[in-house]
N, C-alpha and C positions, 0 to 999 in steps of 0.2 A: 792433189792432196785433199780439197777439200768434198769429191765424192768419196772418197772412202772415210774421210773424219763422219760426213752424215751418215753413209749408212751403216754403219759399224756397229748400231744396238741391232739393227736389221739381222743383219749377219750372224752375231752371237743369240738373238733369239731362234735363228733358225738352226743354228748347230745343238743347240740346247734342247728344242726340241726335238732333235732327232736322236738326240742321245737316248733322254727318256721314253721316246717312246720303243728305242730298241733295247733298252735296260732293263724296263716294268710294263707291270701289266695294265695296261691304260685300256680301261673302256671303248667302247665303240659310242662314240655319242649319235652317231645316226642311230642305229640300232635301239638305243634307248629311248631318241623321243620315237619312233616309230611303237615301240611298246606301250607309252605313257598315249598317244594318242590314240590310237586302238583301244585302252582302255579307258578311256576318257569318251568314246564316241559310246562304247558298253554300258556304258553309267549313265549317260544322257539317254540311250533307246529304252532303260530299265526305272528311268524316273520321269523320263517326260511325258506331259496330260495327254488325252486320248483325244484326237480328233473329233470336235464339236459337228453334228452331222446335221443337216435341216433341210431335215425331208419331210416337213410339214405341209 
């Protein structure tokens, strides 16, 4: 009795999510940070200082 008292929130989070995610349209979170990261490496190549040279 008392492994299924413990995992019993286990269990109804995992049916709960699988409800929702076969009910609605739930994002791809990979997919999103791979977006946000690509654009973020964009934005650093587009603002960062220009390699100090010294070739003096």
């Amino acid at each position: 009795m008392g492994i299924i008292k413990s995992s019993f929130s286990f269990i109804m989070g995992t049916v709960t999510g699988v409800y929702i995610a076969q009910n609605y349209a739930v994002p791809n979170i990979k997919k999103l940070a791979d977006t946000a990261l690509f654009m973020a490496k964009q934005i650093e190549e587009k603002y960062r200082k220009p390699k100090k040279r010294d070739d003096d």
